[in-house]
C-alpha positions, 0 to 999 in steps of 0.5 A: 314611145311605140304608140307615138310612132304609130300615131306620128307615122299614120299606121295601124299597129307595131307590125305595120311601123316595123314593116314600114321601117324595113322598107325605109332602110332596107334599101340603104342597107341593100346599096351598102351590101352592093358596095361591100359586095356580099351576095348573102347578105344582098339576097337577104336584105333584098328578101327583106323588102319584098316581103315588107313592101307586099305586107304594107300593100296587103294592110293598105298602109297610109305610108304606101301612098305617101311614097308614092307622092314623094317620087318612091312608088311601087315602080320605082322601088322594084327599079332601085333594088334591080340597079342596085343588083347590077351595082353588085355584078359590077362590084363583083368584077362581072361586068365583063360577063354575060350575066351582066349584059343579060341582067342589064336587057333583062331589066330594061325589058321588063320595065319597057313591059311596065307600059303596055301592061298598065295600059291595058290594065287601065283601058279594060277598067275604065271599059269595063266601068258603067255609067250606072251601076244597079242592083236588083235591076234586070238589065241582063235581058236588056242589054249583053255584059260580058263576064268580067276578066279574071279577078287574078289578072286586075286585082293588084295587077301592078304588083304581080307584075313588077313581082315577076322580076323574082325569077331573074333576081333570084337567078342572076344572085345564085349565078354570082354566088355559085360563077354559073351564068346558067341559073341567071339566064333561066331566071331572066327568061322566066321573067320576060317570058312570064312578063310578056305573058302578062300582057297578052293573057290581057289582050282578049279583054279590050276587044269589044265582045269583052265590053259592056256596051257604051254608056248611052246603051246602057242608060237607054236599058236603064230608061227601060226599065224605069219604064216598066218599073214607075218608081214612086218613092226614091232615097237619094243619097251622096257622101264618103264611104264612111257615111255609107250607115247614113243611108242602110239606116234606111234600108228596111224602112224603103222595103216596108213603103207601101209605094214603089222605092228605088234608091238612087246613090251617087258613089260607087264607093257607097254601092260597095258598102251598101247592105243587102237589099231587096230595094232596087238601086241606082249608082249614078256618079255623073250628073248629066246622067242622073239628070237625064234619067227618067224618073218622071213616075217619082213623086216624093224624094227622101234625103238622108243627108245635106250634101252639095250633089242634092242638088242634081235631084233638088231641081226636078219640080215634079216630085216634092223632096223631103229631108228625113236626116239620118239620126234625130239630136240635139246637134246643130246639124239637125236645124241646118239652114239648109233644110230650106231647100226641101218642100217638107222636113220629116222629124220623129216628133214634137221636139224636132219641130221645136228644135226649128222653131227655136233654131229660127233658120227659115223652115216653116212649121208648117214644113215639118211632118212628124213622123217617128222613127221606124228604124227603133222598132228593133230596140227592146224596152228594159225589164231590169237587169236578168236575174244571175247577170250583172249590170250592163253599160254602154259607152258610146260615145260620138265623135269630135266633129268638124269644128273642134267644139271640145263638147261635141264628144266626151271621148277627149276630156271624160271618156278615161274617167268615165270608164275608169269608173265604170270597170272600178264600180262596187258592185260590178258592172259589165262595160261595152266601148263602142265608138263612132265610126268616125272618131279620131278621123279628125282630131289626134287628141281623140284618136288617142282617147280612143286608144287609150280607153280601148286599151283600159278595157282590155286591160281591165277584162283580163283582169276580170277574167283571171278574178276567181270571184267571176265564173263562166260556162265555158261549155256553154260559151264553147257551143256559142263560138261553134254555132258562132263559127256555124253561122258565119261560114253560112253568111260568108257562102251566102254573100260570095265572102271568100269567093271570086268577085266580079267587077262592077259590070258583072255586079249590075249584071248579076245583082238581083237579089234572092229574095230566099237568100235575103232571107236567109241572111236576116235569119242568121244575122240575128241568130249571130247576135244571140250567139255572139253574146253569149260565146263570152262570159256576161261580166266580159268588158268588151270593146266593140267597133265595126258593123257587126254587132249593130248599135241597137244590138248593143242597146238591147243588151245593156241595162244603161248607156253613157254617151253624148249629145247625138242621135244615139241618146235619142234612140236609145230613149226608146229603150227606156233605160236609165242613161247618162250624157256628159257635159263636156263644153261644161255648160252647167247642169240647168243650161246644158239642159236647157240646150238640150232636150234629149238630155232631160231626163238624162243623169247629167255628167261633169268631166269627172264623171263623179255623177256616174253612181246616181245612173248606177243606183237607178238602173240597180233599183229601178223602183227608186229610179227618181227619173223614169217617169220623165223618160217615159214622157221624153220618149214621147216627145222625142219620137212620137206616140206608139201608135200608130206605128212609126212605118204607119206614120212613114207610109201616111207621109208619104202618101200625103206628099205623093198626093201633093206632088200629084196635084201639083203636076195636074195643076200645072199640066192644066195651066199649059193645056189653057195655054195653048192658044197662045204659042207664047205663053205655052213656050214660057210655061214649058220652059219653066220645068228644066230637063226632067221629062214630064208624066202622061197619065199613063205613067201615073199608075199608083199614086193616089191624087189624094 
């Protein structure tokens, strides 16, 4: 029943459901103490509220902004508890008294003070915000940006502040108990004194020695620098904070290019997720500015994603733009129509190619590069299980999709029988539950699953654990959490976790990567891995969720994977582990097959997931494994030959590409230089290159014409 709240109420936990209903009755309940009246029980419920409406605040709650939308927002929730504490007064036979008049002024000031306060809150962000935002880009010797306020005055301004009213409640309530004006009036004047503090310790930050400087200044540096820097190779990216792994995928690829990259984003809210870099990186929010930009030096644009905002860089005819996707699967998102609009497709091998092929949606084969996947290069190839260790598998699941196509996912129909098998196997096996990021975000069914298979694994691990046939070093485990521990107190002081944190304008200032620092973090981010799998038993079932430990870290440690039509299973290929993929649209096992390549040399499951013993039996009998050849020559067809390497096979791309745009812009300069004895024809030329300032010899510098 509890978890049918929390599903219906859109909260993350029983703490939260309970905060949320205090807040939605303890106001009620605050209203029946001013009527009764009683001072204690008023001062107690009022407690109540605060400290649930802070806790809701604190965890981001969905129902905070539901409130909001329905007339009961943070303001006014403070002004129904300060009337509803003048109804008590008045009940209490004091609104004769001092006390009642000062209450009275007091709360109309304070809330008169809500104004000027939200205003200069308001007018110092949006002052303070750039149009570009950058990262290990040297704008500090361009241009002046202040240091940004104090993250004590901005972050959740308009909480601290109404929480200035504390003072004069608790005040006024000691004096009504005790008949002392004196405590309501010491109280009142903290919380006016204190509320008009506020607003003049905000004052200084609107001036404009405060301010970065206005927007066209600012592009102007970034023009500047472009100047100097000649990117050659740019990854453009747009979406929503959850697909932020959309583009980090690519991250250590950009810094292995042999030409000069730049990445070019379009939301602040995936710079924010953005990981650590030595890339140079340009948030551009506003077309008109990314359009103005110079980047005349481009001359190939890498996409990670078809979305509408491509087209703001798509129109810019002096670079040749490629789709290079974030993933390589069977979905019908890697044969989008779409893809058209792009001068190459980039896929990892052979069945890329045939996917368009069969797909018939209008991209010419000769449009299609293969190119591998440079991304893989961390995946371990299987040895078979360890000696002393029992058999690892992973579930991974993807998750349901957009159109409610019930094969997209096994999480709803198999997921339950797949891990009831999994943790019930005789001999044992280890289960790893790690779901996509994205699942239940849009199907309640799936959030459910989730939840429930999350829950069996958790449940069935302590059973493991009480289980006096499975054993554990705890020394050993113990000295892994220490150096666990170690290493992140490390990572959090090399990443600023924990400490005061600019503003966007302070980050652009100050975000040029310490290439020693970076380092450093890679360092000990893999030495986290190797500690965090071994500060738990190796038989431990675990569900595993968030970014840390990463996907291939996952593959790397398991002896086999379960898991559903994406770019997993083709990643995971990579590996040459034994794996399975489940039916869930019940296609039938030849035509499911048929459908989809990456599933070839899969142990295909029904629903039932009764099939499930034949990928045990191989991953405990490698020799008899009747399907290992087959995944050797899928691995071949899916991502390309090992040699040459996949960033050798990127690089040549590349290189390829950048010749051709290369060629294509001499041509063209060629055909208006011929035209220049003919104003008319030179004029009709010109104009057919919308907005994008053209390169002079001069700003070629790098690219090779071939």
């Amino acid at each position: 029943m509890i978890s049918t709240a929390i599903r219906v109420a859109r909260v993350g936990s029983a703490a939260e459901l309970a905060a949320a209903a205090l807040v939605m009755l303890g106001f009620p309940a605050l209203m029946l103490a001013a009527l009764v009246p009683s001072v204690p029980a008023f001062a107690a419920l009022a407690a109540v509220t605060y400290l649930a409406d802070h806790y809701l605040h604190r965890k981001g709650s969905y129902l905070i902004n539901r409130l909001s939308k329905v007339r009961a927002g943070l303001s006014i929730r403070f002004l129904i508890r300060q009337l509803l504490l003048v109804l008590l007064l008045a009940r209490l036979s004091l609104s004769d008294d001092l006390i009642f008049y000062g209450a009275v002024a007091c709360f109309i000031a304070f809330y008169g003070l809500q104004a000027p306060h939200g205003a200069l809150v308001t007018l110092i962000r949006n002052r303070r915000r750039m149009p570009v935002a950058t990262r290990n880009i040297d704008l500090k010797s361009r241009i002046r940006i202040p240091d940004a306020p104090p993250r004590r005055l901005l972050h959740r301004s308009a909480e601290k502040m109404l929480h200035l009213d504390l003072f004069a409640v608790v005040g006024i309530l000691v004096s009504a108990q005790l008949e002392s004006a004196a405590f309501g009036f010491f109280g009142i004047g903290l919380t006016v004194g204190l509320g008009v503090g506020y607003v003049l310790r905000l004052l200084p930050y609107v001036r404009s020695a405060k301010t970065p400087p206005r927007a066209e200044t600012v592009l102007a540096a970034v023009d500047d620098w472009l100047a100097g820097y000649k990117p050659q190779t740019v990854l453009y990216f747009s979406g929503s904070k959850d697909s932020a792994y959309q583009v980090n995928m690519w991250l250590e690829t950009m810094e292995q290019l042999d030409t000069r990259p730049l990445i070019i984003l379009r939301e602040r809210v995936i710079l924010n997720n953005l990981a650590p870099t030595t890339v140079p990186v340009i948030c551009v929010p506003g077309g008109v500015h990314l359009m103005n930009l110079d980047l005349s030096t481009v001359r190939v644009a890498l996409y990670a994603a078809n979305v509408g905002k491509n087209i703001h860089l798509l129109r810019v005819p002096t670079m040749k733009h490629v789709f290079i996707g974030h993933g390589d699967s069977d979905k019908l998102a890697s044969v989008n129509p779409y893809s058209k609009v792009y001068d190459e497709v980039w896929s990892a091998g052979r069945a890329g190619r045939d996917r368009y092929a069969l797909a018939d949606v209008g991209v010419r084969d000769d449009d299609i590069v293969e190119v591998g996947r440079p991304q893989l290069a961390p995946i371990q190839s299987w040895q078979g299980v360890p000696e002393g260790r029992i058999p690892t598998v992973l579930y991974a699941p993807t998750w349901e999709g957009w159109d409610g196509n019930p094969g997209n996912t096994s999480i709803v129909l198999a997921g339950e029988n797949i891990v009831q098998r999994l943790v019930t196997a005789d001999p044992p096996v280890r289960v790893l539950y790690k779901p996509h990021p994205f699942t239940g975000t849009v199907s309640k069914d799936a959030k459910a699953a989730h939840q429930r298979i999350a829950a069996l694994v958790e449940k069935t691990a302590a059973e493991r654990a009480a289980d006096s046939r499975f054993t554990a070093d705890s020394a050993a485990m113990d000295r892994a959490k220490a150096e666990l521990a170690g290493i992140e107190a490390r990572l959090d002081e090399l990443s600023g976790a924990g400490g005061t944190k600019g503003d966007e304008a302070e980050a652009t200032r100050d975000g040029v990567v310490d290439v020693r620092r970076h380092e450093e973090i890679a360092r000990l981010r893999a030495e986290w891995n190797d500690a965090y799998w071994r500060s738990f038993p190796s038989y431990e079932h675990r569900v595993i969720t968030g970014a840390q430990p990463r996907l291939y870290d996952c593959f790397n440690v398991s002896d086999a994977m379960v898991s559903d039509i994406s770019s997993v299973v083709s990643d995971f290929i990579a590996s040459g582990k034994p794996y399975a993929v489940t039916d869930s649209g019940e296609l039938g096992v030849e035509e499911f097959k048929q459908q989809n390549t990456a599933v070839r040399a899969a142990v295909i499951l029904s629903n039932s997931a009764v099939e499930l013993g034949d990928l045990l039996d191989a991953v405990r009998d490698p020799s008899g494994d009747p399907l290992a050849d087959a995944r050797t020559e899928l691995k071949q067809y899916l991502l390309g030959p090992a040699e040459p390497t996949s960033i050798d096979q990127f690089n040549a791309a590349v290189a390829d590409l950048a010749a051709k745009a290369e060629a294509r812009n001499v041509g063209q300069q060629s055909r208006l230089g011929a035209a220049n004895a003919d104003p008319a024809e030179t004029a009709e030329l010109t104009n057919a290159v919308p907005g994008q300032r053209a390169a002079s010899a001069g700003e070629t510098d790098g690219v090779s014409a071939g």
